[in-house]
N, C-alpha and C positions, 0 to 999 in steps of 0.2 A: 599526548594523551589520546589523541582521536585514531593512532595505533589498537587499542582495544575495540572503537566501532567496526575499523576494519575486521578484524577477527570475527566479533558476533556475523557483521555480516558474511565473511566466509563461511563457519559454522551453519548458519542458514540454508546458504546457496546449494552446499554444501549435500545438506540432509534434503531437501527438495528434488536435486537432480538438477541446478538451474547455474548456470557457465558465473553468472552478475548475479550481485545484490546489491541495493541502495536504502540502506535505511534511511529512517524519517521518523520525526518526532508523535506521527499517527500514522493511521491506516488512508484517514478520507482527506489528508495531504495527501498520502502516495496518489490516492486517484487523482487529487487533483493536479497533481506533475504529472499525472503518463495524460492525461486528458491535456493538459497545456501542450507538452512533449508534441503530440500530435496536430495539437492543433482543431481537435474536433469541433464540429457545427450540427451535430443532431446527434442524438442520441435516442435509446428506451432503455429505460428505466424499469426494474419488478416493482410490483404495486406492496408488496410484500419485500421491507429493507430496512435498514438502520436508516432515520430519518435524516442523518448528515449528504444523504447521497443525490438526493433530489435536491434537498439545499447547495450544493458544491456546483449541481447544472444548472441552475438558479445564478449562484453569483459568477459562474461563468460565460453568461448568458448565450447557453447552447438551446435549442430547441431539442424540446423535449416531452415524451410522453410516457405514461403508463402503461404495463400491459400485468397481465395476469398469470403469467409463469409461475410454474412449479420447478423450483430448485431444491438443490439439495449439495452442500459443503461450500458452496462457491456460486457463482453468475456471470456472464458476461453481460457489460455494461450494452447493449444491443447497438448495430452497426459502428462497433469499436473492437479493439484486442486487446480493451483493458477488465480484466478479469475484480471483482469483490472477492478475495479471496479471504475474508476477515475471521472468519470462523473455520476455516480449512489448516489441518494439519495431518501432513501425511508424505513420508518417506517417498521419496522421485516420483511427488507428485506435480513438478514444474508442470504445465504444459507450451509446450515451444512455441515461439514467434508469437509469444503474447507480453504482457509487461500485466504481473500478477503480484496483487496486492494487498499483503497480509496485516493484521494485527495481533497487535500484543498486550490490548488494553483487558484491563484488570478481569473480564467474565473469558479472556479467551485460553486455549489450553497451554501457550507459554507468555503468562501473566507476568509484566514487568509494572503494570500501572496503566504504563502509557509509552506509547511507539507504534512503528509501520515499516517496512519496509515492501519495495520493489522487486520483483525476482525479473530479471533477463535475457533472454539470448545472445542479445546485441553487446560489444564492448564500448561502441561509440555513441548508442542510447545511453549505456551506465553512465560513460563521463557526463556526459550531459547532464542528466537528471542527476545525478551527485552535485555538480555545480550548478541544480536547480535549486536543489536543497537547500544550499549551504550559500546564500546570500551570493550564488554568482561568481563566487568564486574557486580556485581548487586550494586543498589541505596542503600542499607541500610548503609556500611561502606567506609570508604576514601577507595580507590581503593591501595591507596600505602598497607594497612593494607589487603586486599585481594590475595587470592594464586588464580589468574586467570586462568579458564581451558577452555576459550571459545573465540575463534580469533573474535574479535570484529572491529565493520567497521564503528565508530564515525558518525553514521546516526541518532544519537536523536531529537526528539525535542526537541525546547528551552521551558523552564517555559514563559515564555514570549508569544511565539506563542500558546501555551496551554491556555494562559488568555484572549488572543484574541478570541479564540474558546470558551471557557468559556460565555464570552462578548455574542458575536453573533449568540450563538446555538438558543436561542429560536425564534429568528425568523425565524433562516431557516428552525428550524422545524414547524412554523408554516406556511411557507409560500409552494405553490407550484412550484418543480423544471422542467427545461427543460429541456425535451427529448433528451437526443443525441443517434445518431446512426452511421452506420457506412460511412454514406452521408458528415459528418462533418469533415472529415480527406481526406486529398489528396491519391491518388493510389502510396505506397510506391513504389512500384517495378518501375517505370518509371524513378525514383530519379537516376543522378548517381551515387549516391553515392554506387548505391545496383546492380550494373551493371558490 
């Protein structure tokens, strides 16, 4: 069954322009595997964001600060190469030697509900972060029958949500998506929560 996630993910990688794709059950998973992946210890953060983002540096406990950037489609998480690409769709819009990361959640332009995936350069980041994904271990044998060597974080996508994606790729790739920037997210740092 997890033959069809492969495909959506192709299908993605695909229309992107990007070699890997690693889907995930969300978007601020993906970040949080390509920020694990690496391993990060500091970061910046847009003050201007979907409020999962600074929570994810928060229980990663990266340091971390705000800053005031004007974006538009996308972000780079500052002093990383891991891109927000949560609201970004757009034909060989990959951009290389980054680990960029999309969503599919239910306001974005291919709406499955819920999912994420990873876009790559790398084939041995992909394996990796696939068996970040997916509880440590790889797709091909029962996992009881594998000697696991990769702490995994049960972020996959379902076969299910993959055929949804499957379903509904061609129109979104044929349709035109809307612009978001960074006018579309409230001023985090006012929040109390960040006070």
């Amino acid at each position: 069954m997890f033959k069809i996630v492969e495909d959506f993910e192709k299908k993605v990688a695909d229309f992107f322009g990007a070699p890997y794709a690693v889907a995930t059950d969300c978007c601020t998973h993906a970040i949080e595997l390509s920020l694990r992946y690496h391993k990060v210890s500091k970061a910046i953060c847009p003050s201007h964001t979907y409020i999962s983002i600074p929570f994810t540096l928060e229980k990663l406990n990266i340091n971390w600060t705000f800053d005031d950037r004007h974006w538009s489609d996308y972000y780079c998480l500052g002093n990383t190469n891991v891109i927000d690409a949560a609201v970004f769709w757009q034909r060989n819009g990959y951009i290389p030697n980054t680990l960029m990361c999309l969503s599919f959640q239910y306001k974005k332009h291919l709406n499955l509900g819920k999912g994420g995936m990873i876009l790559t350069d790398d084939k041995q980041t992909a394996i990796k972060l696939k068996k970040m994904s997916y509880d440590g271990r790889s797709g091909d044998t029962p996992w009881m029958l594998q000697d696991i060597d990769t702490v995994g974080y049960h972020y996959y996508m379902t076969p299910e949500t993959a055929q949804i994606g499957l379903d509904k790729f061609q129109e979104a790739a044929s349709t035109i998506p809307k612009q978001w920037t960074y006018r579309d997210y409230p001023y985090l740092p006012d929040m109390k929560v960040f006070q």
